[in-house]
MARKOLSE-158309 format. One record per residue: x, y, z of N, C-alpha, C in turn; residue in one letter. Coordinates in steps of 0.2 Angstrom, whole numbers, padded with zeros to 4 digits, always signed. Example, Ala and Ser with C-alpha at 12.3 -4.5 7.8 and 13.67 -1.06 7.14 Angstrom:
2
+0066-0028+0039+0062-0022+0039+0066-0016+0039A/+0064-0011+0035+0068-0005+0036+0064+0000+0039S/
***
This chain:
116
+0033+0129+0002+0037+0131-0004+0032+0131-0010X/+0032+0136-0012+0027+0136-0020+0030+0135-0026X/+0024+0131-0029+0027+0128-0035+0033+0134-0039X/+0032+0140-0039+0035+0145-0042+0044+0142-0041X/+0045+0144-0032+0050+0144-0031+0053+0134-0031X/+0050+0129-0035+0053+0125-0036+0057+0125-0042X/+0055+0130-0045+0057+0130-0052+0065+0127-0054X/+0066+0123-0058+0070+0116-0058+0074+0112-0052X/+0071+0114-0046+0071+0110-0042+0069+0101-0042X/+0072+0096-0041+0071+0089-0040+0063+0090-0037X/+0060+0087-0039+0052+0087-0037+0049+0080-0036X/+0051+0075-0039+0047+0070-0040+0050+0065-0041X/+0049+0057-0039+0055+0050-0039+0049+0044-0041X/+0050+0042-0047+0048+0037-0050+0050+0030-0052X/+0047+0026-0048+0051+0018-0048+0046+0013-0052X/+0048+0010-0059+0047+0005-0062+0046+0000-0055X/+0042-0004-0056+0040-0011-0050+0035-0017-0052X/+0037-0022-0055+0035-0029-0055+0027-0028-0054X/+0026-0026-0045+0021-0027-0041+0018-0021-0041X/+0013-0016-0039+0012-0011-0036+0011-0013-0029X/+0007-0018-0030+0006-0020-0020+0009-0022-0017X/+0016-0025-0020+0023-0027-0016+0024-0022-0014X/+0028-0016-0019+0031-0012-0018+0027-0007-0010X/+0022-0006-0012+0018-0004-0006+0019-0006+0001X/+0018-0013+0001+0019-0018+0007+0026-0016+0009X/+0030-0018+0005+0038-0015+0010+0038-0007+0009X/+0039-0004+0006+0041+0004+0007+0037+0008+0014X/+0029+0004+0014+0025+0003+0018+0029+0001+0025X/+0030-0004+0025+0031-0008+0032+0037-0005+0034X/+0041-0004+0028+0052-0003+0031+0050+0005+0031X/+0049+0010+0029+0048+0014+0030+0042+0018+0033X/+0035+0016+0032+0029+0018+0034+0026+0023+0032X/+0030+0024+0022+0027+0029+0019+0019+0027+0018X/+0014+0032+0015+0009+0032+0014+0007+0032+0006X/+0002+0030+0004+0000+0030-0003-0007+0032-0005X/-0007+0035-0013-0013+0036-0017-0015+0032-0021X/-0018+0027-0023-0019+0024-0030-0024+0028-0034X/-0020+0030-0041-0023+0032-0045-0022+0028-0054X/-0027+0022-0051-0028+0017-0056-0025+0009-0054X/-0025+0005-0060-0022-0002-0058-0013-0001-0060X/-0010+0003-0064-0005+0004-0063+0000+0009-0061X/-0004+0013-0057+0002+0019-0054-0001+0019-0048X/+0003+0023-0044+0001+0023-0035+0006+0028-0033X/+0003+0033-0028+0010+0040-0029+0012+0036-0019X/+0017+0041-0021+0019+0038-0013+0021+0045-0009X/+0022+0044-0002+0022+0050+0001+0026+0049+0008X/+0032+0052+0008+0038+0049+0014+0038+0054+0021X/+0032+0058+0018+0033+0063+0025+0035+0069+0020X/+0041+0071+0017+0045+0076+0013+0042+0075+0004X/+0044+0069+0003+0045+0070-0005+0039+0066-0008X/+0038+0068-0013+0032+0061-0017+0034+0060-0021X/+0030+0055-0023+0034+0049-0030+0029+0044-0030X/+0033+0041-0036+0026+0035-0039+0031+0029-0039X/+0026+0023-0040+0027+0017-0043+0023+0015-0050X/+0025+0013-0056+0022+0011-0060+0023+0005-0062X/+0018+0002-0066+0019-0006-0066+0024-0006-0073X/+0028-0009-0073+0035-0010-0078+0038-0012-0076X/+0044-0017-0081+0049-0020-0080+0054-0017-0074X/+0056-0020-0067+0060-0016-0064+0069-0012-0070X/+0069-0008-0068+0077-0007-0070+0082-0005-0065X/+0085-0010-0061+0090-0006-0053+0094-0003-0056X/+0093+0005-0052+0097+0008-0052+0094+0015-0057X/+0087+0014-0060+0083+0016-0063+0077+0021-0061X/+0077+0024-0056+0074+0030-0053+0073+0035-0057X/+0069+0037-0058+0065+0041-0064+0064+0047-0060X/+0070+0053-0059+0073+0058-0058+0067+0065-0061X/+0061+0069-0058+0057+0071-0062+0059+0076-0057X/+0062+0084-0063+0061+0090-0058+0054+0093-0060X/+0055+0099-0057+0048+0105-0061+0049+0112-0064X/+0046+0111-0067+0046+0120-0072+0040+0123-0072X/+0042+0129-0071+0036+0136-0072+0035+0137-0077X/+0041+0135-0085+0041+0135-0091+0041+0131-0094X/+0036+0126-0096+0040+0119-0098+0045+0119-0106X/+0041+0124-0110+0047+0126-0117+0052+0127-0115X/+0053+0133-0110+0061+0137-0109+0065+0132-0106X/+0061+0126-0099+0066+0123-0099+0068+0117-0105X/+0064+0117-0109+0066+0110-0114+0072+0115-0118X/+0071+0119-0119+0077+0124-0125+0084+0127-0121X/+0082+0125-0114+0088+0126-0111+0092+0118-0112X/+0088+0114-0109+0092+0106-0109+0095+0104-0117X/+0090+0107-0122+0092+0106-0130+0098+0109-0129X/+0099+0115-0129+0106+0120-0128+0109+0118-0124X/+0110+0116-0120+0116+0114-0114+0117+0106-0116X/+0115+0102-0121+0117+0097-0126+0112+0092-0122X/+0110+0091-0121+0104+0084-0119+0099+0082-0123X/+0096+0078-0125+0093+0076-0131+0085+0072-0127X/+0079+0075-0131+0073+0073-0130+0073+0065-0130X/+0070+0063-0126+0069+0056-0126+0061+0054-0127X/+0059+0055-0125+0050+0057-0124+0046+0064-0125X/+0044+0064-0130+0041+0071-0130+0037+0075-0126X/+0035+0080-0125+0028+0083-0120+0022+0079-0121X/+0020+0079-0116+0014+0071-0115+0010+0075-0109X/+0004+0072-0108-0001+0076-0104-0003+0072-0099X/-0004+0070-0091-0004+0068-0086-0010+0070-0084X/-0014+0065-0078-0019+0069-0074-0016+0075-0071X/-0009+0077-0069-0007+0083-0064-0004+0089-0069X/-0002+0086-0076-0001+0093-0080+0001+0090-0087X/+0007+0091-0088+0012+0090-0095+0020+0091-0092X/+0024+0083-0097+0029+0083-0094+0034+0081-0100X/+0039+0081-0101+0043+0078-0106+0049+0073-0102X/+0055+0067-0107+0058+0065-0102+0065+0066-0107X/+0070+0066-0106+0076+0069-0109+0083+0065-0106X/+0087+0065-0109+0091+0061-0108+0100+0066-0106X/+0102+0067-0102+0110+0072-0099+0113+0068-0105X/+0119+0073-0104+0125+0069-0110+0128+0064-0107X/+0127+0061-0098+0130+0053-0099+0124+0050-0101X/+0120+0050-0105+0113+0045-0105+0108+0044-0101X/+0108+0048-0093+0104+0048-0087+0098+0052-0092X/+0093+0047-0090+0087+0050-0092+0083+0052-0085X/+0082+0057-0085+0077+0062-0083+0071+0065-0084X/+0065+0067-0080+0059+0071-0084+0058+0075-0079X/+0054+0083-0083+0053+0087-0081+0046+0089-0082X/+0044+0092-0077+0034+0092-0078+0032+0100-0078X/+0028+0100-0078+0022+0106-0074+0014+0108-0075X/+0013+0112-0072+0006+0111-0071+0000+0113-0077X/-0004+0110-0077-0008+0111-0085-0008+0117-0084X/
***
């Protein structure tokens, strides 16, 4: 599938974790996902289907950091604005592009990325 047709498609699952080498060691062993480290505090993961990171922060259970993707990152922030959701972190710039993170009207925070 190309990034086009992911357009606000779920893309990406990010876990707050104590350890990064813990978290590795079990998701590793109990599952057999595979990993990138990119740095002392993040490391992407790869389950066969989906990717996603761990980064080094306080855990929050229950707190998966919910990252879709946009071909547009403005039109989707001016949609989420309009449809009532509230910026929580502004656009910010990553090794893999630029992303912002937003909050639904129950308070679920979310972020949306895309590519530089």
């Amino acid at each position: 599938m190309s990034l086009s047709e992911q357009h606000h498609r779920i893309d990406y699952l990010e876990f707050a974790v104590a350890s990064i080498a813990e978290a590795k060691d079990f998701y590793g062993r109990a599952f057999g996902w595979t990993f990138q480290d990119y740095g002392p505090d993040y490391c992407e993961f790869r389950d066969g289907r989906l990717t996603g990171g761990f980064f080094h922060a306080s855990p929050k259970p229950g707190g998966v950091l919910v990252v879709l993707y946009s071909n547009d990152l403005a039109a989707t922030q001016a949609g989420i604005e309009a449809a009532g959701g509230r910026i929580v972190r502004p656009v910010f710039e990553f090794p893999g592009g630029r992303r912002f993170h937003f909050a639904d009207r129950d308070g679920y925070e979310l972020a949306v990325w895309s590519e530089a």
